[in-house]
N, C-alpha and C positions, 0 to 999 in steps of 0.2 A: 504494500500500500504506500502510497508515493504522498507527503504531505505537500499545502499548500505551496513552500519555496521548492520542493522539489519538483513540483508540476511545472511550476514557474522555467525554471531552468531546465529543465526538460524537453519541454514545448521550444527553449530557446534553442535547444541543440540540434534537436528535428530540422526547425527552421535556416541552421547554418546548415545541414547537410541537404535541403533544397537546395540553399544558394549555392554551395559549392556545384552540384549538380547543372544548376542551371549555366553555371561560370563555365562549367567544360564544355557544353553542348556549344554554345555561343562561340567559345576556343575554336571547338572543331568547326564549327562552320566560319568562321572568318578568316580560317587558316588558308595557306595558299595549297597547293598540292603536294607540295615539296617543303615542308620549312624545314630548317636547319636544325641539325641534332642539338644543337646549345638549346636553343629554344625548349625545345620538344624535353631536354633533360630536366631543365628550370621549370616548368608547368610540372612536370612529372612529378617532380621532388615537391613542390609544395604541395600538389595535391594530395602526397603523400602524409606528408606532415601535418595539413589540415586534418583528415581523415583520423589520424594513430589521436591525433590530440580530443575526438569529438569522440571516437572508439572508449579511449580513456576515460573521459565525464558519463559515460554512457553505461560504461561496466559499474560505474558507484549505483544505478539503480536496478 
């Protein structure tokens, strides 16, 4: 049973793994055909990172 600030924060985490979500669709489609592996590595990693950090607040409920 998840109390009121956990609901809270909760609902906030869902709501970053929309946007992340939304952030890549938008990535890949303004992407060109071809972008450069730096690029592609740098989105990679953070959306990595975003992800393990939202993963983590998620496993406390």
């Amino acid at each position: 049973v998840l109390k009121n600030d956990e609901l809270s924060k909760y609902n906030q985490l869902l709501h970053q793994l929309r946007s992340i979500d939304e952030e890549f669709k938008t990535f890949q489609y303004h992407q060109s055909l071809e972008p450069d592996i730096e690029s592609i590595n740098l989105a990679w990693h953070e959306l990595e990172r975003s992800v393990h950090c939202i993963e983590n607040d998620l496993n406390k409920y």
